[in-house]
N, C-alpha and C positions, 0 to 999 in steps of 0.2 A: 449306469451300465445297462441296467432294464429297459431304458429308454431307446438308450444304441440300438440295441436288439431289436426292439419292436421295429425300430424303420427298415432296421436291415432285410427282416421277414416280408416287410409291405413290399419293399423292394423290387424281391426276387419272385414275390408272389406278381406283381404286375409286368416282370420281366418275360417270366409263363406265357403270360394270354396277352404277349406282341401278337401272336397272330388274328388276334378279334375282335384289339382296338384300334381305333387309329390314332395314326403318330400323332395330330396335333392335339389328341383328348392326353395321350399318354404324357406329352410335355407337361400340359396344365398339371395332370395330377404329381406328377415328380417335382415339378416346383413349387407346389401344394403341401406337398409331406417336408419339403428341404426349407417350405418357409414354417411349418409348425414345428420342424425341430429345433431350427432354431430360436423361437420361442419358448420353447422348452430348456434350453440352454442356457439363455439370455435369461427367465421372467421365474425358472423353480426354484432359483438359488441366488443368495447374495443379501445384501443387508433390507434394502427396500422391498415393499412387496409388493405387487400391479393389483389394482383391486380388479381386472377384467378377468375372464379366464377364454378360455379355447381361442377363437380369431378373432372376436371381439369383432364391433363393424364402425364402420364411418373413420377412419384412421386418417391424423394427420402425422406428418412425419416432421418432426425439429431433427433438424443436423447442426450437431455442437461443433463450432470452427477453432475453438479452444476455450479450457477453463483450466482457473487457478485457483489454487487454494495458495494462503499468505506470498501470494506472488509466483507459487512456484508450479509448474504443470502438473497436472495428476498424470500417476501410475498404473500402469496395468494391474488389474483387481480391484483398483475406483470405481466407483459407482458414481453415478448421474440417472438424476428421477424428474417426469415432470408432472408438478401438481395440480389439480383444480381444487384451493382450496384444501383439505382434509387426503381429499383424493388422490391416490398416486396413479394417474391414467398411463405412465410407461417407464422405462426405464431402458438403460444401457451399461452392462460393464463391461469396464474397458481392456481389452487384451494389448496396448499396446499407449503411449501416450500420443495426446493431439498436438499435432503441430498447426501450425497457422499457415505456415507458409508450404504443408505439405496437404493438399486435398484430400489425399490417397488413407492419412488418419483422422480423417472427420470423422464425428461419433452419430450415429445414428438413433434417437428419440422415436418409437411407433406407438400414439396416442392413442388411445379407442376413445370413442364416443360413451354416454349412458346409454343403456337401452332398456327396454321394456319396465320402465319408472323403476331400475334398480340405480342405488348411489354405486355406480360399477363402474363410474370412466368420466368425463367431461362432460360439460352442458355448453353447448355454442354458445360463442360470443362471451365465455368468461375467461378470467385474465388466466394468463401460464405463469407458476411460478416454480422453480428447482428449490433441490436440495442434493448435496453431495453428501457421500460417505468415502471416508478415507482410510482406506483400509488398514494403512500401514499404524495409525495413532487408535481406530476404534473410534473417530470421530463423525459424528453425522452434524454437516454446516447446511443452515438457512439462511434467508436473509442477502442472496446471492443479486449483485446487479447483472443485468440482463441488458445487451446490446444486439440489436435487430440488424440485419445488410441483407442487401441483394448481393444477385450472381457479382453486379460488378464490383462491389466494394463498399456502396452507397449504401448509408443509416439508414433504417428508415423507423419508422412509426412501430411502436411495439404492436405486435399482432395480437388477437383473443383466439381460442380455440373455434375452428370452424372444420367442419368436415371434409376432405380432401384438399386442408390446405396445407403449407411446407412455410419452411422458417430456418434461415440460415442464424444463429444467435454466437454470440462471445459472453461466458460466463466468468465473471469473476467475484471474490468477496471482498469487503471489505478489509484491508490488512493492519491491525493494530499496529502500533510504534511504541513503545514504550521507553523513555528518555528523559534522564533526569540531569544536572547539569547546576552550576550556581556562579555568580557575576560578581568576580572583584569589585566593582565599584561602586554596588549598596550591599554586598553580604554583612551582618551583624554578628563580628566574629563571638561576640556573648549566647548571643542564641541560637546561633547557625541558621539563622532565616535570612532569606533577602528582602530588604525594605520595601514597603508596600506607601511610600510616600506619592508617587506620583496616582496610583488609584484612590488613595483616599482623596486627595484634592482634586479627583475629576477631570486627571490631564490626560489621562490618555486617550489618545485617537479612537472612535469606534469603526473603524475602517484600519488595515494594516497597512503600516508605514514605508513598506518596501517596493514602492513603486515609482522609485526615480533614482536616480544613477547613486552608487553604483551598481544596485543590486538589478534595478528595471524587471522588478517581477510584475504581473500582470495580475497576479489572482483578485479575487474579487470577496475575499475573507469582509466579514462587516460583523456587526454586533450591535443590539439596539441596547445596552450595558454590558459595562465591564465588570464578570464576576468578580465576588470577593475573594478577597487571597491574590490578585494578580499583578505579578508584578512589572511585564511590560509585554509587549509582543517580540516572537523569536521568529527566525525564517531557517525552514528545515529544508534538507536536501537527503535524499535518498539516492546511493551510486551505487554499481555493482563493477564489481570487477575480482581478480584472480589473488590479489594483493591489495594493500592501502597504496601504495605506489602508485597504481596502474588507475586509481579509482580518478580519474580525472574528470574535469567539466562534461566531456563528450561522455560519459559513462552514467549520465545523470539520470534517473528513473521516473524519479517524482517530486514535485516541491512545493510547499505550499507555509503558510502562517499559521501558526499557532502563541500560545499564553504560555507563559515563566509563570509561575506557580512562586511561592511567599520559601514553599518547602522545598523548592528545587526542581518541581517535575514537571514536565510539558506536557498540556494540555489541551483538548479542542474545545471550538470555540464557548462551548456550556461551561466551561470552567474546572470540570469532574472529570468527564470521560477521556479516559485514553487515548491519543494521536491515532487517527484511523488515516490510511489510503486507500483510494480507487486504482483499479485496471492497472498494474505492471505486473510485468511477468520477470522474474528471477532468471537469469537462464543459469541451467545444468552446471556444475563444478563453479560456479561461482559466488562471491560471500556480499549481503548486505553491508555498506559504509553510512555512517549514518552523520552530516553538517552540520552544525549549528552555526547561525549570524547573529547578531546583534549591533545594533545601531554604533556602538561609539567601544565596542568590546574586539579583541583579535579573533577571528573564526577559528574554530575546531573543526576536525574529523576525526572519530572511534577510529582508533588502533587496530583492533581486529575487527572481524565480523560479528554484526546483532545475533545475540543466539533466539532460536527460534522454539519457543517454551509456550506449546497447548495452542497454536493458531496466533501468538504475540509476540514481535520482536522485540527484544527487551535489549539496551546498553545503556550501562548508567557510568557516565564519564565521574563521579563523584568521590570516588571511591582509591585514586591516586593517578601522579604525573602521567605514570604509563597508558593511561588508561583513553589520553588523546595523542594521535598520530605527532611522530615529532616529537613529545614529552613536554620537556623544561622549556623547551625553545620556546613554546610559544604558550605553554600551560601553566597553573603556579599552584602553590599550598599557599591558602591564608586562614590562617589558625590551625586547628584543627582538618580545617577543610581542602579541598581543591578545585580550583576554580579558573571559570578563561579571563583574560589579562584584558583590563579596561585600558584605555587612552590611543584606542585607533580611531579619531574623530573622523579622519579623510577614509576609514574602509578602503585603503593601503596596501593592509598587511604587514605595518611596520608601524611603530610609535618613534615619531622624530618631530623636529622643528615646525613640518607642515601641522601635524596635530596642535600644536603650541597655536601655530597663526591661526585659526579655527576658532579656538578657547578666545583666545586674545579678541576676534571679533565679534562673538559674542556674550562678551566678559557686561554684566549689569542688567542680563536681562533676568526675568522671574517669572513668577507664574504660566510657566506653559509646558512645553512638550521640544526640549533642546535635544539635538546629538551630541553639545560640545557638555551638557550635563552630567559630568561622567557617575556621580553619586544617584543621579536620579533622586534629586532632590524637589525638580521643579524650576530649578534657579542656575545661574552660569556664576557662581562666585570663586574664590577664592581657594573654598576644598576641594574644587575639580580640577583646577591646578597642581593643588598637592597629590589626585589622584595621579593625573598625569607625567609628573617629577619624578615618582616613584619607579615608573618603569623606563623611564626616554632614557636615550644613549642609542650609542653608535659601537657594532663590535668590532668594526675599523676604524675606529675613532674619528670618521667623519662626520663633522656635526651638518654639514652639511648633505644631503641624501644624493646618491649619486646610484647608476641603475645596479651596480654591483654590491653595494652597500648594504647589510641587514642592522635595525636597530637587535639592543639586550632582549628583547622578546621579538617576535616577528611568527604569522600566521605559517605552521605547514599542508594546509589545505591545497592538492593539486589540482594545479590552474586546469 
């Protein structure tokens, strides 16, 4: 309020003596005072603190074109800081959220320079790095990826701090997954582990297996070893939509490979950490669906929405029927546990006869890296048949598959 006052006095004191300056000194200085108030505004309050003080010199300006925190738009009373290093050379808090596709809520970054050999701002040519504060949780995130654009839309090369220069950026963090999950057709219903027989003998791929029909995913996942504990690679899909219903293919956020863990949980490619994503945005009233694939297993979709716990989406299908979209249909209990239903060797969405002719042509083979291996043994014998027996049927008793036709389990993942 002290603050108010004072410009309001400067104000009316330069309002006085209109008649003994001129107009274009008086413009300068009232945009002068309206740009250190709002510095005043913007730089004496909020969680960050600007190491510059009064106008600081040599200023470049970053204009934030959107930034996320676990996917989701920051809020009016966010914060956005940019650093050199240690140094917080500027900051922004936000009175409203940034949209992307609205210009009018770009956030505006004013960087000072160092001056007079104090650590008080920037030193040319070092790199910009952010950091958000989120008001709403108390949380201050680093570690934030940074994407550069011109005016037109076009990447370009990340910039280093330079004086009087500008920088259109898209900020976003890393967004944890957290997902746990276990596979009818090596779980060990004695120790609730799933068999780790294909990593012990060296068969698994160190590149991700989901790069040809039907999945045609492109990523570029690789691994120069397969950590210990792992039990094969999975293909994740992250949707958003208003319902599990609505969460369809065209809904699809992000996708990418990761490792089945021996204890059930999905992991990136070091074998330990947490399933991370880059750059998507959640939009407004809508909830995280979280996919799981597997090579010769019926695909899942989470029932509800990932809850979003400390900047981590956490869904752990492990925990009962309900717990994947669809339920029994296409999900089971074995033992103790619950688990997605193995013998969809064709990736279908249905266990029938075609599954059978799969197994059947590759019935003898051993040592390697099979889909028709439903035990993940290594091998196509005879117990991947009894995998697949278990669930095959027709619940209109056609054994032959026809387009209306669902086998006793069948995938409810929407197309």
């Amino acid at each position: 309020m002290e603050v108010y006052s004072t410009y309001i006095l400067l104000l009316m004191f330069i309002k006085s003596g209109l008649a003994r300056i001129k107009l274009s000194t008086m413009r300068q200085v009232i945009l002068s005072i309206l740009f250190l108030y709002v510095f005043d505004l913007s730089y004496a309050q909020g969680h960050f603190v600007v190491a510059w003080t009064d106008a600081g010199p040599s200023f470049m300006n970053i204009k934030v074109a959107t930034a996320t925190i676990g996917g989701v738009v920051l809020a009016a009373g966010d914060e956005i800081a940019a650093f050199d290093g240690a140094i917080c050379c500027g900051k922004v808090i936000l009175t409203e959220p940034i949209l992307i596709s609205n210009p009018g809520t770009y956030a505006d970054i004013i960087t000072s320079e160092t001056d007079l050999g104090l650590s008080n701002g920037y030193t040319v040519g070092h790199t910009i790095t952010y950091k958000i504060w989120d008001s709403s949780s108390n949380l201050e995130i680093s570690g934030l990826t940074a994407q550069y654009f011109e005016l037109s839309g076009n990447q370009i090369t990340d910039p280093t701090y330079s004086p009087g220069g500008s920088a259109i950026v898209k900020l976003s963090n890393s967004v944890p997954v957290q997902l746990s999950v276990y596979l009818e057709g090596s779980i060990d219903t004695g120790t609730g582990l799933i068999n780790t027989t294909l990593n012990t003998n060296a068969l698994i791929p160190l590149g991700q297996p989901y790069n040809s029909a039907p999945w045609n995913y492109t990523g570029t996942e690789t691994v120069t070893t397969i950590p210990a504990t792992v039990v094969d690679w999975v293909l994740i899909e992250l949707r958003q939509a208003t319902s599990p219903a609505l969460a369809t293919s065209s809904t699809i956020l992000a996708k990418r490979a990761a490792f089945l863990k021996s204890n059930g949980t999905i992991v990136d490619l070091n074998g330990t950490s947490t399933l991370s994503f880059n750059d998507y945005t959640l939009d407004a009233g809508k909830n995280l669906y979280a996919v799981i694939r597997h090579r010769n297993h019926l695909s899942i979709m989470s029932a509800t929405g990932a809850i979003l716990n400390t900047g981590t989406y956490v869904y752990n299908f492990t925990t009962g029927l309900s717990q994947a979209y669809g339920g029994a249909n296409g999900y089971k209990q074995v033992g103790s546990k619950f688990a997605m239903v193995t013998g969809d060797i064709d990736q279908d969405g249905n266990i029938f006869v075609s599954d059978y002719n799969k197994w059947a042509l590759g019935f003898g083979a051993s040592n390697g890296y099979f889909n028709s291996d439903l035990d993940l043994g290594g091998s196509v014998f005879v117990p991947d048949y009894g995998r697949w027996a278990i669930n095959f049927g027709s619940k209109d008793d056609n054994l032959l598959k026809s387009a209306t036709s669902r086998s006793n389990y069948f995938s409810s993942v929407p197309k």
